[in-house]
Structures are given as structure tokens and as C-alpha cells.
KEPAGU-941370 format. One line per field, with one value per residue (C-alpha): x negated, y negated, z negated; residue in three letters; chain. Coordinates in Angstrom, 2 decimals, always signed. Layout:
KEPAGU-941370
px	(X ...) .
py	(Y ...) .
pz	(Z ...) .
bake	(ALA ...) .
kevex	(A ...) .
This chain:
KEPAGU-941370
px	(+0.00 -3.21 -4.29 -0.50 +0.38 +3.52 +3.58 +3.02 +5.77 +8.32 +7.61 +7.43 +10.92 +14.01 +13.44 +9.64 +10.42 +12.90 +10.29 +7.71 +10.38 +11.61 +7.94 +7.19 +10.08 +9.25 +5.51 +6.61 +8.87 +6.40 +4.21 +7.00 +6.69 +10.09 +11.91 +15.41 +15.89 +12.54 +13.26 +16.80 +19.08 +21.80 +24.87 +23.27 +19.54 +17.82 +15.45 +16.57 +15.86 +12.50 +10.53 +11.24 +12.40 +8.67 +7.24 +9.13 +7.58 +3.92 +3.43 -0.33 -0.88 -0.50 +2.61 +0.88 +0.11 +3.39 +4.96 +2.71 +3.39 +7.13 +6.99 +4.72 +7.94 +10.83 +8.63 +8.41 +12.45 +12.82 +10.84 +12.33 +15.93 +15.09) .
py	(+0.00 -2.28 -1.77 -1.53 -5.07 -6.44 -6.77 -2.96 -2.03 -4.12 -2.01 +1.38 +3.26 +2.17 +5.83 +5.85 +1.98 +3.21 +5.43 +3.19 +0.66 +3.41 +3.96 +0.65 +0.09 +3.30 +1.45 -1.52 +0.52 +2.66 -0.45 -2.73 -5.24 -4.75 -8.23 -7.86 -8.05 -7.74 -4.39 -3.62 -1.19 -2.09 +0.77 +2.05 +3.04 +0.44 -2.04 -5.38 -8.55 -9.46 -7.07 -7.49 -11.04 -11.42 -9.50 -11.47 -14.64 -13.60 -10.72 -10.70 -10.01 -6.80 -5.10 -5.39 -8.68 -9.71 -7.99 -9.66 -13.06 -12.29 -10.53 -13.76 -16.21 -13.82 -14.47 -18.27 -18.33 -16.50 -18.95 -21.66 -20.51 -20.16) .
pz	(+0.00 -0.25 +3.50 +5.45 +5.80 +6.38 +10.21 +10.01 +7.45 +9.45 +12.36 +10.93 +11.20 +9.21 +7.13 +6.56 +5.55 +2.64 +1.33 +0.86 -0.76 -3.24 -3.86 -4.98 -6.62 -9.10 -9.13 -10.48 -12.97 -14.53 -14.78 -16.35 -13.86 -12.48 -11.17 -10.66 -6.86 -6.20 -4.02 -3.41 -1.57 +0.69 +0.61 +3.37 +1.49 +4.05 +1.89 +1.31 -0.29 -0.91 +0.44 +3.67 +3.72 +2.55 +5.03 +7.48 +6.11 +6.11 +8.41 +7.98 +4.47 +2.49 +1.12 -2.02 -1.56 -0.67 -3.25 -5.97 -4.57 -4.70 -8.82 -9.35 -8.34 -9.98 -13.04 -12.89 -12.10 -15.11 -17.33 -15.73 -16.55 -20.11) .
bake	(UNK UNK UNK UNK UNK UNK UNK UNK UNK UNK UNK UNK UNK UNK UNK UNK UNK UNK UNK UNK UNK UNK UNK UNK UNK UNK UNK UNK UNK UNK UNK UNK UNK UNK UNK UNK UNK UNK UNK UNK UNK UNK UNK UNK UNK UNK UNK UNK UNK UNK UNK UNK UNK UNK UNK UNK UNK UNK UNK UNK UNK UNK UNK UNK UNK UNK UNK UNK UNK UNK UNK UNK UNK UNK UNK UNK UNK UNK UNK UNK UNK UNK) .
kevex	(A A A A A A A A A A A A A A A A A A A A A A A A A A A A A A A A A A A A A A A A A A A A A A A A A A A A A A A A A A A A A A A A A A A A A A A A A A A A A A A A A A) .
């Protein structure tokens, strides 16, 4: 997940695109760092939300650095709602 950069996981198939989504998602679980949102499932199992609106955004970093970017700004939300 620290090599495939966006570009790529927007062009991989809808399927192989889920898995990788679910994967992070349990990632960020086991490590606490879940944002609510952060990766989400339409009724249909396709990733939503940030992941890929991220992606869209800046195609030529990493998942993982994409991701990061978007746990880093679910995390300032949060302390600004507070």
C-alpha cells in the first residue's frame, strides 16, 4: 500500500479496488486510527468517500499517503468541533 499510488488504485478493477479498501479499513482498525468516513461502503460493497475522492484529487501520491493526509484532516475536524 506504500508503493501503489492512487492513479493505479483508481484504475485497478471495481473488485480488486474493494479489497484493498476493506484492507485498509481493518488497518486503520487494529491500529485505532479509524476516522469515521474515512473508508466507506456504498450498498453495493464499491469504496466510497474518501478514499477514492482522494485518489481522485492527487493521483500521484500513495494510497498510504493519501490515506494519511485524509486521517490527518478527519482528526483536525474532530478537534475543531469540540
Amino acid at each position: 500500500m506504500d508503493q501503489i499510488t492512487c492513479e493505479e488504485f483508481l484504475a485497478l478493477d471495481p473488485d480488486d479496488q474493494q479489497r484493498i479498501a476493506y484492507w485498509v479499513d481493518g488497518y486503520q482498525v487494529a491500529k485505532g486510527e479509524v476516522a469515521v468516513g474515512t473508508v466507506a461502503f456504498d450498498k453495493f460493497g464499491q469504496p466510497v468517500s474518501a478514499l477514492v475522492d482522494d485518489c481522485k484529487t492527487t493521483p500521484r501520491e500513495t494510497l498510504w499517503q493519501a490515506q494519511e493526509a485524509s486521517l490527518e484532516a478527519s482528526r483536525r475536524q474532530k478537534e475543531d468541533e469540540q
